[in-house]
C-alpha positions in Angstrom: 4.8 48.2 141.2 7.6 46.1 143.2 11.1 47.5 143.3 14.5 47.3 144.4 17.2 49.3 145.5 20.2 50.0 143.9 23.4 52.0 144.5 23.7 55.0 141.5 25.7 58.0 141.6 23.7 60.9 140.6 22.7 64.3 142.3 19.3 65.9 144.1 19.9 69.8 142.6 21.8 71.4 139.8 24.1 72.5 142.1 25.5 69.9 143.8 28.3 67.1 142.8 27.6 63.9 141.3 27.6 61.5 144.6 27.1 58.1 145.8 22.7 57.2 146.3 20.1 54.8 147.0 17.7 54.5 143.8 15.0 52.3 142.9 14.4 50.0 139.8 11.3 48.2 139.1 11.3 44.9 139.5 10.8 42.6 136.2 8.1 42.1 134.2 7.9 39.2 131.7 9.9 40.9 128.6 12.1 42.8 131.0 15.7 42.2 131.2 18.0 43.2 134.3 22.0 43.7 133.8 25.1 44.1 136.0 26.9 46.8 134.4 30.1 46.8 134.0 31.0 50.3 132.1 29.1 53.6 131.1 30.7 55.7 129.0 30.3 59.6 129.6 28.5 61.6 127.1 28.7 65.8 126.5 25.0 65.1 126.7 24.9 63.8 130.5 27.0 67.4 131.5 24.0 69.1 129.5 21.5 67.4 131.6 22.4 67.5 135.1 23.5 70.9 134.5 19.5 71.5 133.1 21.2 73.6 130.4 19.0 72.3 127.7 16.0 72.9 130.4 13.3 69.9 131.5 15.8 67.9 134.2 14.1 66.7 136.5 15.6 65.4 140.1 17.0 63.0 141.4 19.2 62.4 138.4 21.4 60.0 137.4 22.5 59.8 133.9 24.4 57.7 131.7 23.5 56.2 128.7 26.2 54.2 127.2 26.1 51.4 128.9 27.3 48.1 128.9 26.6 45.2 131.1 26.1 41.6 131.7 22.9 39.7 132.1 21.3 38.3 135.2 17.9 37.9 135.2 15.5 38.0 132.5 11.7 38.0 132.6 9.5 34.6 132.1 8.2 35.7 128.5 12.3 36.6 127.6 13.5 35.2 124.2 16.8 37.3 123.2 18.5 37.1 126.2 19.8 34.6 129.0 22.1 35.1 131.9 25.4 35.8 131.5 25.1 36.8 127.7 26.5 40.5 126.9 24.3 43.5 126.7 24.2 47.5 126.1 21.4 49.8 126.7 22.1 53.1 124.4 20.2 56.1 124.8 16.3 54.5 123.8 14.5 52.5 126.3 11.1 52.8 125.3 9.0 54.0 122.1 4.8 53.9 121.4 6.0 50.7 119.0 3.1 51.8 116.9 3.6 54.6 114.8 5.2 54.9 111.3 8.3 55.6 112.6 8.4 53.3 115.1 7.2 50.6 112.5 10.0 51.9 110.3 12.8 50.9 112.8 13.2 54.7 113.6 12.0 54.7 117.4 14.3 58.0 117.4 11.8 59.6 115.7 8.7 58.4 117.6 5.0 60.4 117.2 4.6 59.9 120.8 8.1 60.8 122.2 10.8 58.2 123.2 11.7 57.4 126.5 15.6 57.7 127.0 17.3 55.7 129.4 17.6 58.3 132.2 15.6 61.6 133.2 12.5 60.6 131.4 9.2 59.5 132.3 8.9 55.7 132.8 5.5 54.5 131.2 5.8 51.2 133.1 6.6 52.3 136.3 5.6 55.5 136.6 8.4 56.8 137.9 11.3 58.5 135.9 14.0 56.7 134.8 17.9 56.6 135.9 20.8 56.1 134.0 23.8 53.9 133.7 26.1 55.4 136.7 24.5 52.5 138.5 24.9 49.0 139.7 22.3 47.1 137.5 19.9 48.0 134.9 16.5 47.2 134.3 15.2 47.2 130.4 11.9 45.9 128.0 14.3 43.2 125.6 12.9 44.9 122.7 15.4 48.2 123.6 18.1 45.9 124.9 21.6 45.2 122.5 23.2 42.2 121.8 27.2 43.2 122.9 29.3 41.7 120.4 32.5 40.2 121.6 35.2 42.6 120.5 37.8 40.2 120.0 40.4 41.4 118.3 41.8 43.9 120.8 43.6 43.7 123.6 42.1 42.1 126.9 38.5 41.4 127.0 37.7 43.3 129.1 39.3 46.5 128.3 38.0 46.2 125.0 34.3 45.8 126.0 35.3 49.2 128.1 36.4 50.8 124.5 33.4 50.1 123.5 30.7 51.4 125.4 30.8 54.9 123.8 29.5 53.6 120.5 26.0 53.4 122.1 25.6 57.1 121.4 29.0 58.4 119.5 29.5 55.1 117.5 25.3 55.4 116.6 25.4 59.2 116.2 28.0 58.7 113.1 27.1 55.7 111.8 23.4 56.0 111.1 23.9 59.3 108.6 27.1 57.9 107.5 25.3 55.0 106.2 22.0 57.4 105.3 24.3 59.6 102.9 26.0 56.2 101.7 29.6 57.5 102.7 31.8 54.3 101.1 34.3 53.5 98.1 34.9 56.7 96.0 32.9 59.0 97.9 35.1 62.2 99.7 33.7 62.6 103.1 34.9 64.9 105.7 34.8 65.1 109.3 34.1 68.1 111.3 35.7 68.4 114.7 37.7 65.7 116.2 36.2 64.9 119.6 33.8 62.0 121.0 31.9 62.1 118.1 34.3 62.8 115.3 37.5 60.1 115.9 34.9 57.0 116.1 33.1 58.9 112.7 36.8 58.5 111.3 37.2 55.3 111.8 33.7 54.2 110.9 33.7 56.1 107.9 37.0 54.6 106.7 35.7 51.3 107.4 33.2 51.9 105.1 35.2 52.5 102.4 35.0 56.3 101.9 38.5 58.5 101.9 38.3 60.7 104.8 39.6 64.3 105.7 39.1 65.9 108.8 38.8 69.4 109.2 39.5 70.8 112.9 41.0 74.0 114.5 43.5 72.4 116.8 46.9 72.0 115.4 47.5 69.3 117.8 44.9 67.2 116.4 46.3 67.7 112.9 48.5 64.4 113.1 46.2 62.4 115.6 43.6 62.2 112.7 46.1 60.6 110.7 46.7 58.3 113.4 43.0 57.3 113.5 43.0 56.9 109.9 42.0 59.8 108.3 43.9 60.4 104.6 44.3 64.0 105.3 43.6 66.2 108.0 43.1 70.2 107.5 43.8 72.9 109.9 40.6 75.2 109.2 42.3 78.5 109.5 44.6 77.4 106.5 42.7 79.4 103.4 44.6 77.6 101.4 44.2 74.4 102.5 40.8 74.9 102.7 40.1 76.1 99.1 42.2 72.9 97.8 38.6 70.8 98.9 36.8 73.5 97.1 33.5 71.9 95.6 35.1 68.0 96.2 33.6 66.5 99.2 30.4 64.4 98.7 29.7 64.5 102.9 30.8 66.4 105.6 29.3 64.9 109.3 29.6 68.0 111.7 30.3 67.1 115.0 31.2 70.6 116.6 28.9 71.5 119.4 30.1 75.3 119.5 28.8 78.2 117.3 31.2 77.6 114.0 31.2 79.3 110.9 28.7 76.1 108.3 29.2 78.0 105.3 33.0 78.3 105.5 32.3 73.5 105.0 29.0 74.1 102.6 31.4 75.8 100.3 33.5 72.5 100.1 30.2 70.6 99.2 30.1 68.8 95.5 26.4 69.5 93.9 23.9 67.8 95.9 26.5 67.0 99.0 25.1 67.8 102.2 26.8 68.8 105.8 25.1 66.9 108.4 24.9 68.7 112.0 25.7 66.0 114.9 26.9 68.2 117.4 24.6 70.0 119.0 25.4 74.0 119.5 23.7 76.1 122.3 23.4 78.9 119.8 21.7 78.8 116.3 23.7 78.6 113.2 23.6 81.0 110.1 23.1 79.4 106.9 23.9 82.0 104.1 21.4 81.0 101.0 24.4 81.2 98.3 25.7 78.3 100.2 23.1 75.7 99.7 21.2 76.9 96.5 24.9 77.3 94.9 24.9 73.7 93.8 22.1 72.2 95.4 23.5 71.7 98.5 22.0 71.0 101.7 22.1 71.7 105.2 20.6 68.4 107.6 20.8 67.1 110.9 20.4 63.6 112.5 19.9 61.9 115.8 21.2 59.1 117.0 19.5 55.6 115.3 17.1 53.4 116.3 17.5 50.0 118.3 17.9 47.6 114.5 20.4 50.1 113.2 22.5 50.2 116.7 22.5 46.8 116.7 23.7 47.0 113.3 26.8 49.4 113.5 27.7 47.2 117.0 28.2 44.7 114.7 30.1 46.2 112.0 32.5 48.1 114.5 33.2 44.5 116.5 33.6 43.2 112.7 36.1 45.7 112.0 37.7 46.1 115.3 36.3 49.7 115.9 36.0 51.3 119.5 36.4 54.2 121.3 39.5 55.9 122.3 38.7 56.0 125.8 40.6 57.1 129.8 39.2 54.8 131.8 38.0 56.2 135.5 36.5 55.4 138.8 33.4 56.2 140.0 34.9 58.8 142.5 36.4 60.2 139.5 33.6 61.6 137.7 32.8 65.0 139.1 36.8 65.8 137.9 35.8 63.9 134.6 32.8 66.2 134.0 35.0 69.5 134.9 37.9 67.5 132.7 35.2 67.4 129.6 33.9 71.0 129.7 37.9 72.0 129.3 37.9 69.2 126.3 40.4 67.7 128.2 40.1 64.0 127.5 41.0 62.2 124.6 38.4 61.3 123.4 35.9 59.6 125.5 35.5 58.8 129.5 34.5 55.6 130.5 33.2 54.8 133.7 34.3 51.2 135.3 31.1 50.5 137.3 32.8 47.9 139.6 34.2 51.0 141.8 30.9 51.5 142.8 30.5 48.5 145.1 
């Protein structure tokens, strides 16, 4: 298969920084389109990954898989997409399109495994596949977004920078927002407020529901507010916490550190649920007196597929949600991914991919 090279920044071994590289993308094929991007946002997941601390990385790496972009080319057999139009790839680039799940509009969930937009096996061109920290991008339409113009905030431009981290926070929250039907007299709460949890405030208010937030940083306490949360709980209060005693409908669990479940399944209203997002190194321990008291459960999700992502782009453009984001330079990211192991961004780096030319 013809290719083309591109500039990326990515890294060879685990051990080495994030620098600038030569990498290659296919060249298209009739349903392909190819992008300019213009921001990726950075994800806890891409420090996971070229770290290998989930296992399975394989080098050259370059991750990144928020990303946002403008059309160039497209492929002769194209229909969605013409140049210049807006686009996102999010964290799904390819699926078997042929199983149940994949027939469902869950390609999250495919029999035969998904192919993610970086460090996974490219079907098409046998290569692997490379992420957003990159000059263009190369993607089947099918798996390609439709960026909404966000254009009620301030500058264009910045705006669209906002956001790119709703291809994997925005999706993460939204899809089992909308699966546990958080909205109008429904009590959810949000665990943790990081990357995932501030846009799952907004979102979740958006839908309707009242919203308390539940976090162990006193700091955080009044920012909650500020994002639109109706109350916000410091964790280590006891009293505090038994006031939501058997109240909430929802709580979406965003903490990726080990954490204490039952202490939030004990706030649970019969049949609620707590709904693991984040994703913690270590397992959790689920005491059975916290879910058979009340029927309660214990669930996960992951991400959504490419209709529903399309779907909450469109609500959050329609009610002016985005990331709160510090915008960096490509030479900035090794100190970005150092910055997010401390937790020291609030809430979401975004890459501006015109510093890498």
């Amino acid at each position: 298969m013809k290719t083309k090279t591109v500039k990326a920044f990515g890294k060879e071994t685990v051990d080495s920084p994030l620098h600038l590289m030569n990498i290659k993308r296919r060249e298209l094929l009739p349903h392909d389109v190819e992008m300019d991007i213009l921001y990726c946002g950075i994800c806890h997941s891409d420090l996971h990954s070229i770290r290998n601390e989930w296992g399975g990385t394989t080098y050259p790496i370059v991750p990144g898989h928020e990303i946002v972009g403008r059309v160039t080319t497209v492929g002769k057999h194209v229909t969605k997409f013409k140049p210049g139009d807006l686009a996102a790839v999010g964290c799904i680039v390819d699926s078997c399109g042929k199983c149940e799940y994949c027939e469902d509009g869950l390609e999250q969930f495919c029999d035969e495994g998904v192919t993610w937009s970086f460090n996974s096996p490219d079907k098409l061109s046998g290569g692997m596949t490379f992420g957003g920290f990159s000059e263009s991008y190369v993607c089947d339409e099918k798996y390609m977004l439709k960026m909404p113009e966000f254009k009620n905030l301030p500058t264009g431009q910045a705006g669209l920078a906002a956001a790119a981290p709703l291809l994997c926070a925005g999706i993460t929250v939204y899809s089992p927002l909308k699966h546990w039907q958080a909205g109008p007299g429904k009590k959810v709460g949000v665990l943790g407020i990081g990357g995932l949890g501030h846009v799952a405030i907004k979102i979740a208010k958006a839908m309707g529901a009242e919203v308390i937030v539940f976090t162990t940083s006193p700091s955080k306490v009044e920012d909650a507010k500020r994002l639109g949360a109706d109350e916000a709980v410091l964790s280590s209060d006891a009293e505090a916490m038994k006031k939501y005693s058997r109240k909430l409908h929802f709580i979406i669990d965003t903490v990726s550190a080990k954490h204490d479940v039952n202490a939030y399944l004990n706030l649970l209203r019969q049949d609620g649920s707590v709904v693991l997002v984040g994703l913690p190194a270590e397992p959790l321990e689920v005491n059975a007196f916290s879910v058979v008291s009340g029927r309660r459960s214990f669930s996960g999700s992951n991400i959504g597929g490419i209709a529903e992502t399309q779907e909450m782009l469109d609500f959050c453009a329609k009610h002016n949600i985005t990331a709160e984001i510090e915008l960096i330079n490509v030479q900035q990211i090794n100190e970005a991914f150092e910055r997010l192991e401390r937790g020291d961004v609030k809430y979401r780096f975004v890459v501006d991919m015109a510093t890498l030319k």
